[in-house]
Rosetta silent file (secondary structure, phi, psi, omega in degrees, C-alpha in Angstrom):
SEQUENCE: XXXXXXXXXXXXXXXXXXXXXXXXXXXXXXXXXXXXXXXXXXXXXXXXXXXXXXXXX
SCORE:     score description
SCORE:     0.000 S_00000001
   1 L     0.000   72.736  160.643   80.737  108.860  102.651 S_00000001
   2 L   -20.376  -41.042 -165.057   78.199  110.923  104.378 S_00000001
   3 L   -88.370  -26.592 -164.380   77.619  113.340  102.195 S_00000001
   4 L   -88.712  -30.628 -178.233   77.063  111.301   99.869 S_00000001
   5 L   -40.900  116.336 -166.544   74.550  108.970  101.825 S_00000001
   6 L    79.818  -29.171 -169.538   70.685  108.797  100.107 S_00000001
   7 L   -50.699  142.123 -177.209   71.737  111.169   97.432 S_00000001
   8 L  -110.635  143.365 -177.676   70.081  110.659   94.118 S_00000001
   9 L  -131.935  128.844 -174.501   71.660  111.814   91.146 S_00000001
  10 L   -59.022  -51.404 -147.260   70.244  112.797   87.867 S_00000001
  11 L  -135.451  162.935 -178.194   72.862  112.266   85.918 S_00000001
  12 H   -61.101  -46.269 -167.900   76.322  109.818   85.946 S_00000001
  13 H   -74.130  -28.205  178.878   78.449  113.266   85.640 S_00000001
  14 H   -62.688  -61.087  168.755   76.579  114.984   88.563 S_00000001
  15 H   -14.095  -83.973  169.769   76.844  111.682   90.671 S_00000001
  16 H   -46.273  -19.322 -166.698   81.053  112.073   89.730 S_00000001
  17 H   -75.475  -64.032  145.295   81.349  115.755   90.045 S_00000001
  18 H     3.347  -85.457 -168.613   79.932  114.982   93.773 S_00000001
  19 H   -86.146  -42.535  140.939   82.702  112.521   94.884 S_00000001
  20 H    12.516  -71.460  160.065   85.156  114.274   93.363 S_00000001
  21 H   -63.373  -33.473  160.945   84.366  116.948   95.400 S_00000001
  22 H   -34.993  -70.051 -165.620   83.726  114.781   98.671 S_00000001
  23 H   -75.705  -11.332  158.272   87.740  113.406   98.362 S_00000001
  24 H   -88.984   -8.149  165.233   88.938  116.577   97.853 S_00000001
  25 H   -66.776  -83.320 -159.172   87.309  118.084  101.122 S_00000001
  26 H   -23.530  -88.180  170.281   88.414  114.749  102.763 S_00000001
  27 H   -29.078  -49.277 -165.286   92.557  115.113  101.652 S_00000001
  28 H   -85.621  -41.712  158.287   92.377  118.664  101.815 S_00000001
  29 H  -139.613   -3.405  177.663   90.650  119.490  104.989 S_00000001
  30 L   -56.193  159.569  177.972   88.885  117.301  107.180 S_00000001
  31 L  -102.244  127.713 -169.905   90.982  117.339  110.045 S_00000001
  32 L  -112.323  119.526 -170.162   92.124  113.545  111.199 S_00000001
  33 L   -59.573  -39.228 -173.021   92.821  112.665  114.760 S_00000001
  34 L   -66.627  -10.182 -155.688   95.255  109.775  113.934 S_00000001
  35 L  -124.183   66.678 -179.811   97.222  112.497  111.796 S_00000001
  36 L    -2.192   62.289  178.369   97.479  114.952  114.837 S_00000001
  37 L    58.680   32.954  169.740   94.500  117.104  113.850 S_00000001
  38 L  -126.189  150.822  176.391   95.856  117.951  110.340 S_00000001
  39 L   -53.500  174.316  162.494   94.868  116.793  106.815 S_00000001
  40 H   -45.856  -81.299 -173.124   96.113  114.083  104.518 S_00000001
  41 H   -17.318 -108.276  127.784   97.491  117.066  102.625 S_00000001
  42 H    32.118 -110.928  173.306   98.821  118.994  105.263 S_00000001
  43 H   -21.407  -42.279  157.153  100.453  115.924  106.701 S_00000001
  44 H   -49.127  -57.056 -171.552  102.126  114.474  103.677 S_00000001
  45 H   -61.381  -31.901  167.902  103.777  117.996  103.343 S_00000001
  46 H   -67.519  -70.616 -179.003  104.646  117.923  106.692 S_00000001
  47 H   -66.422  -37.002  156.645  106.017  114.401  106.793 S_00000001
  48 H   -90.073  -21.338  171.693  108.206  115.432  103.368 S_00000001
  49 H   -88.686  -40.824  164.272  109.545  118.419  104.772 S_00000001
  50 H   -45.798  -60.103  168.896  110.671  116.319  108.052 S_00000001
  51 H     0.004  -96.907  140.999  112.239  114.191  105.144 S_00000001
  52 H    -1.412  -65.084 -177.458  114.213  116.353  103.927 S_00000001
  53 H   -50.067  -58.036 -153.826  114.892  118.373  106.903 S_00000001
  54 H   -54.530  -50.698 -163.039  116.391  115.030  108.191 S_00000001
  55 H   -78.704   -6.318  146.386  118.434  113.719  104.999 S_00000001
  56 L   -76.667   22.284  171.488  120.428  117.544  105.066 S_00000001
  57 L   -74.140    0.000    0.000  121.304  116.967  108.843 S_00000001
């Protein structure tokens, strides 16, 4: 977690607020090579809509 790396935190609740935010960048928008340059998100949605597509064929 880069972002996270060295950070000092005052308080337990900042500290949480933090990774919180971290995993929802991560899921939401880093872009992931293994997932052909689309998010978690993005991919899932993708990957459910194939679903789908496929079991009304």
């Amino acid at each position: 977690m880069e972002r996270l790396h060295g950070q000092r935190f005052v308080t337990r609740r900042q500290a949480k607020d933090e990774v919180i935010a971290w995993v929802l960048w991560y899921n939401r928008t880093r872009l992931h090579s293994t997932l052909a340059y689309v998010s978690p998100v993005r991919f899932e949605q993708d990957w459910h809509a194939a679903q789908a597509k496929q079991a009304n064929s």
